[in-house]
SERO-4910 file (N, C-alpha, C, O; in steps of 0.05 Angstrom, whole numbers):
BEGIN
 pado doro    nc1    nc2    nc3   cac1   cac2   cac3    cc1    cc2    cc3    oc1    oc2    oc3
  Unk    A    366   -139    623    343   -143    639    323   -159    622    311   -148    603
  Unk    A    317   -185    628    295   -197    610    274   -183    606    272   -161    617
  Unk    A    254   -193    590    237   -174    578    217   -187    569    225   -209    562
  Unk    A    193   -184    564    169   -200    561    146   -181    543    127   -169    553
  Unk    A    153   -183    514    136   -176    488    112   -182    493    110   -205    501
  Unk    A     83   -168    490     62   -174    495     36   -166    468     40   -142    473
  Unk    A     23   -165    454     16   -159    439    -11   -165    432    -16   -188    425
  Unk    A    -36   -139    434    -63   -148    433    -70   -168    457    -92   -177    451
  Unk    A    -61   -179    480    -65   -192    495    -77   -184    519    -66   -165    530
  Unk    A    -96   -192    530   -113   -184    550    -98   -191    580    -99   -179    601
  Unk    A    -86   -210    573    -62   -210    605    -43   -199    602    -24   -208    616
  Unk    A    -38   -179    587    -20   -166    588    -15   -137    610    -34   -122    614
  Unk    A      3   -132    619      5   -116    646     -5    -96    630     -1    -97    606
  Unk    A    -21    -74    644    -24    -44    638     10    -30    627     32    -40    633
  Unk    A      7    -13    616     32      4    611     40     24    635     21     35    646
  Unk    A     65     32    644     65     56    659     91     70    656    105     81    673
  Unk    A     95     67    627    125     79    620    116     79    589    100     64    577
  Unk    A    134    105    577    133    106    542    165    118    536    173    141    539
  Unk    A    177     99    526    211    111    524    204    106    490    189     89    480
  Unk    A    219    129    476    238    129    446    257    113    445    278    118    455
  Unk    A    249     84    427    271     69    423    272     71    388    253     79    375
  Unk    A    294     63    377    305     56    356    313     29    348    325     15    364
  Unk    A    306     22    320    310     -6    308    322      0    277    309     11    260
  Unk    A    343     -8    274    349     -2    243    352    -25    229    369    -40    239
  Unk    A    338    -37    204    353    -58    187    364    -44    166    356    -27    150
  Unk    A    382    -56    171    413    -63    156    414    -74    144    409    -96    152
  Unk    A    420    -73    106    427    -89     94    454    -86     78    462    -64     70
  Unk    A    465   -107     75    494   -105     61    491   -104     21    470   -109      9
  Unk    A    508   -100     13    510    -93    -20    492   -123    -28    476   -122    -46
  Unk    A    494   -137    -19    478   -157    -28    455   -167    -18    445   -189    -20
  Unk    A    447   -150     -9    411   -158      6    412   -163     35    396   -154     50
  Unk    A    429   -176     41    423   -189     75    419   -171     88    428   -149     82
  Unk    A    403   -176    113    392   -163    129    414   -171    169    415   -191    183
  Unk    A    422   -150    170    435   -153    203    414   -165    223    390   -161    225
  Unk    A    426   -177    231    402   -192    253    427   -197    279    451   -202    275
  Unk    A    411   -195    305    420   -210    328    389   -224    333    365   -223    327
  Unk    A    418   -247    357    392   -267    368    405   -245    400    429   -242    404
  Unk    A    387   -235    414    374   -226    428    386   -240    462    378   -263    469
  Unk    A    404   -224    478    406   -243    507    383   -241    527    377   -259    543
  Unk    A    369   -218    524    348   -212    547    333   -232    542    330   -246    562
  Unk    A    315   -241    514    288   -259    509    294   -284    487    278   -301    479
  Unk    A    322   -279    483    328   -304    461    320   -317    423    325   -335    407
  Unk    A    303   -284    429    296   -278    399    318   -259    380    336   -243    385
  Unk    A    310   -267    361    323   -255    332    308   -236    330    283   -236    334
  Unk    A    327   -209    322    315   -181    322    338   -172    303    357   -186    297
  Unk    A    331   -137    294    349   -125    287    355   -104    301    336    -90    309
  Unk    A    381    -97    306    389    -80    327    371    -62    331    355    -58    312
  Unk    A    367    -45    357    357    -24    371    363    -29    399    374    -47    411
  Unk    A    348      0    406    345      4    437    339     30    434    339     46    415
  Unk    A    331     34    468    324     66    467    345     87    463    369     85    459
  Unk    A    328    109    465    347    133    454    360    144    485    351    137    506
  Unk    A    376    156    481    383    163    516    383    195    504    382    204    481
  Unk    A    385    205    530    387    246    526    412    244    520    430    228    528
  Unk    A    412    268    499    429    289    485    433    264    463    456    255    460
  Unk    A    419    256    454    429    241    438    407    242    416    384    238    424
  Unk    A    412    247    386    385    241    370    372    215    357    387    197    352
  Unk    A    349    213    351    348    187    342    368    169    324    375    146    330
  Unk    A    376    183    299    389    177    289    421    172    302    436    156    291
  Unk    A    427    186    324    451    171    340    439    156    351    441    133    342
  Unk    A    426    159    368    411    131    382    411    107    364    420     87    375
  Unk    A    400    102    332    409     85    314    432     78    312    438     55    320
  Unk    A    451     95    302    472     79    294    489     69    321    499     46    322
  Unk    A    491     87    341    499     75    372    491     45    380    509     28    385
  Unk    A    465     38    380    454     16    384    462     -9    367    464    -33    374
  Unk    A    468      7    339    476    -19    312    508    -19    317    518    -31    298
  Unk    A    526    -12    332    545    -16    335    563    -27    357    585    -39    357
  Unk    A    536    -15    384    543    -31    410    532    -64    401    547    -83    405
  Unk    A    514    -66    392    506    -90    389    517   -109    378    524   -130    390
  Unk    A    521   -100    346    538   -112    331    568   -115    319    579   -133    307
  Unk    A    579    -92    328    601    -85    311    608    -74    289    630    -69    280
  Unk    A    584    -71    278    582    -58    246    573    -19    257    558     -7    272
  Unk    A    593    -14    237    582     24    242    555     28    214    556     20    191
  Unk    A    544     37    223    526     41    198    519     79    189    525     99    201
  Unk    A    507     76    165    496    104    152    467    100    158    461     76    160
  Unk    A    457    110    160    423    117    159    422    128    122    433    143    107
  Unk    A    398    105    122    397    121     94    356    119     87    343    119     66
  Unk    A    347    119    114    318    127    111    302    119    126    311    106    145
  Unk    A    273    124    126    261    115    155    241     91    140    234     95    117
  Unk    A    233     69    155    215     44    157    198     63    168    184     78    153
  Unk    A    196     65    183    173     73    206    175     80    225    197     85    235
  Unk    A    148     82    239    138     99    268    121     78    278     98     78    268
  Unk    A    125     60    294    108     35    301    105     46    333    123     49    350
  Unk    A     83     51    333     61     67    365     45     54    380     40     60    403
  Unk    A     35     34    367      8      5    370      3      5    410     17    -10    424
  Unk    A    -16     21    422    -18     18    447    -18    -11    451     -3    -20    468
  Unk    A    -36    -29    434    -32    -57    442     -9    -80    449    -10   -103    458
  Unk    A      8    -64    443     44    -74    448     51    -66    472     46    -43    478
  Unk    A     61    -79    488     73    -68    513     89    -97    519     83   -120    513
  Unk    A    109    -87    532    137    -95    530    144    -93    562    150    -72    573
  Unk    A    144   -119    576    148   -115    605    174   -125    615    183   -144    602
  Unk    A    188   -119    636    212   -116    645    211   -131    669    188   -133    678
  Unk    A    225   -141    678    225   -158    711    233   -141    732    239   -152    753
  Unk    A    236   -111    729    235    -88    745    213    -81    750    210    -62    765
  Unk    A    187    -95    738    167    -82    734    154    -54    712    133    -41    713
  Unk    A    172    -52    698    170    -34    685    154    -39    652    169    -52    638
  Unk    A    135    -33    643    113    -39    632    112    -13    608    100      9    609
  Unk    A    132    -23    586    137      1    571    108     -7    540    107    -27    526
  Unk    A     87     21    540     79     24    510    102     21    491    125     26    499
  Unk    A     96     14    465    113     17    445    112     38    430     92     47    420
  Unk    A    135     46    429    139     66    405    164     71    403    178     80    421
  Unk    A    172     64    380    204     49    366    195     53    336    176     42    324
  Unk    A    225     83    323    230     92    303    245     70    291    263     60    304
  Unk    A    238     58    264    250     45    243    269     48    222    262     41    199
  Unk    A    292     56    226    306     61    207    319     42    180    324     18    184
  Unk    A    323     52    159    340     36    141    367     46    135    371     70    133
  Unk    A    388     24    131    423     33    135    429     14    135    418     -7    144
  Unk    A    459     21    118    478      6     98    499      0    122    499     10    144
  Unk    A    517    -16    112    541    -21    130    564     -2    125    570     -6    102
  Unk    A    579     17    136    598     31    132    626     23    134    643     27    117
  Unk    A    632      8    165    651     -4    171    646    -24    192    624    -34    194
  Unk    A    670    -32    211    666    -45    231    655    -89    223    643   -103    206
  Unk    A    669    -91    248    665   -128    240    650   -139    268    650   -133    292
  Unk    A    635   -162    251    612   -169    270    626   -182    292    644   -199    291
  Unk    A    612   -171    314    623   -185    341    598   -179    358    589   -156    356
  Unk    A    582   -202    380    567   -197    399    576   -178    420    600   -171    423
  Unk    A    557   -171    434    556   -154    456    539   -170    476    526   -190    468
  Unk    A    538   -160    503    524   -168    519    492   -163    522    479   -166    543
  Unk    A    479   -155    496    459   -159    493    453   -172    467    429   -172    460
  Unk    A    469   -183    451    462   -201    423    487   -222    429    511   -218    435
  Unk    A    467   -251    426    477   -269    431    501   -279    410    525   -282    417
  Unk    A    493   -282    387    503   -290    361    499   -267    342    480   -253    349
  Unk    A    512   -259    319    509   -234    304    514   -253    275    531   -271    273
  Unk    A    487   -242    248    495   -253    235    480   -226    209    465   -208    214
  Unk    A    495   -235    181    489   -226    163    461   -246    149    465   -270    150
  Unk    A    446   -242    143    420   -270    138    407   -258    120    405   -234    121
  Unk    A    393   -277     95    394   -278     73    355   -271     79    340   -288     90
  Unk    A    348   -251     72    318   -249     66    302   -276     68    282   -278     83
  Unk    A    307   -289     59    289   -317     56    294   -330     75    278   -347     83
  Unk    A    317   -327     87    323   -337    111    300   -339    142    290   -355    158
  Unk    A    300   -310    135    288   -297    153    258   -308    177    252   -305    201
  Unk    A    245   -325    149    227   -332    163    232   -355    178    213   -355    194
  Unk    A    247   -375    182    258   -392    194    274   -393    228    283   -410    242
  Unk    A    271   -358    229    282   -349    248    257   -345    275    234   -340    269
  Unk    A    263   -347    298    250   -337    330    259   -319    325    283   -311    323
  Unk    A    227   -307    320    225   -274    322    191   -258    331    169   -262    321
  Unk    A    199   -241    349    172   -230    350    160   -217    341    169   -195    337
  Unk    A    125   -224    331    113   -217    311    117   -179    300    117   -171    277
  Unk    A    119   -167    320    126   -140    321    154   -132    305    159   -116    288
  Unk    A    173   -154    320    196   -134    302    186   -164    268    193   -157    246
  Unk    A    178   -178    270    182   -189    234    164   -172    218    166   -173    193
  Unk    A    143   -153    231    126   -137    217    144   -114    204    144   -110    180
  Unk    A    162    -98    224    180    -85    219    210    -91    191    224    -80    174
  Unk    A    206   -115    203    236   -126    181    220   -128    154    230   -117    134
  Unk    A    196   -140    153    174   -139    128    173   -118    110    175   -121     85
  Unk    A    169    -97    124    161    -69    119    190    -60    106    185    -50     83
  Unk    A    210    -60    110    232    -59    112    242    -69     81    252    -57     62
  Unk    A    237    -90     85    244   -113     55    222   -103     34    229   -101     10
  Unk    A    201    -98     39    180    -78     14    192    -62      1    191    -62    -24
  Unk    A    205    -44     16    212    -19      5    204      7     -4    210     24    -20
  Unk    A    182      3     19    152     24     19    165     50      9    187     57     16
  Unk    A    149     64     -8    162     93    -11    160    111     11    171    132     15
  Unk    A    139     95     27    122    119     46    125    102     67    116     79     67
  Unk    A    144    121     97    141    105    130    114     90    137     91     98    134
  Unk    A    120     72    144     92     65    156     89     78    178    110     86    189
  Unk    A     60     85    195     55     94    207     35     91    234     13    102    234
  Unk    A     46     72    261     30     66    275     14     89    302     -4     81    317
***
């Protein structure tokens, strides 16, 4: 379902939905960071989606990093809690979701990269890369945060 990122923007639709989604970056023994380019909006992101019932965040993570990409992953810590009412994320259902999307960090365990019907291209990409990429300001704040190596979640 396409999707339309909105951020601090005054035309931006009111919210009338708040779902638990998950985003994990992934990096491999040598730094790179998992990335898809995105079928709903055509952006570069790192895997997520929401959490569904009976399921915990941390499945909801690694579920999402595997439908997506093909890689199984470990969780090995949290980025963050990004809440920012000013984010809202609208749907062509009409559906007008606040943000609030858990950040995880996790290694590659198994599994080989292959798209899904929601990541166009799947790639392994080199930090420095990164900025060269279509991406929205929200998740590159996230991948940022991410590549620091904060001792402490950030906290929106």
């Amino acid at each position: 379902m396409p999707k339309k990122d909105y951020y601090d923007d005054p035309a931006a639709p009111p919210a009338n939905s708040l779902v638990v989604a998950v985003a994990t970056v992934v990096r491999d023994d040598s730094g790179r960071v998992l990335m898809i380019e995105r079928t709903d909006n055509g952006l570069w992101a790192v895997p997520g989606g929401a959490q569904d019932v009976g399921e915990s965040t941390r499945q909801a993570a690694e579920r999402e990093a595997l439908e997506e990409t093909g890689i199984e992953i470990a969780i090995t810590g949290i980025v963050g809690i990004y809440s920012d009412p000013r984010h809202v994320i609208a749907y062509d259902d009409g559906e007008v979701r606040q943000e609030f999307s858990i950040v995880f960090r996790a290694r590659p365990v198994g599994g080989e990269l292959r798209t899904s019907d929601e990541s166009r291209r799947v790639h392994w990409v080199e930090p420095d890369r990164i900025a060269g990429l279509d991406i929205h300001s929200s998740m590159r704040l996230r991948i940022q945060h991410a590549l620091e190596e904060r001792a402490e979640p950030y906290l929106s």
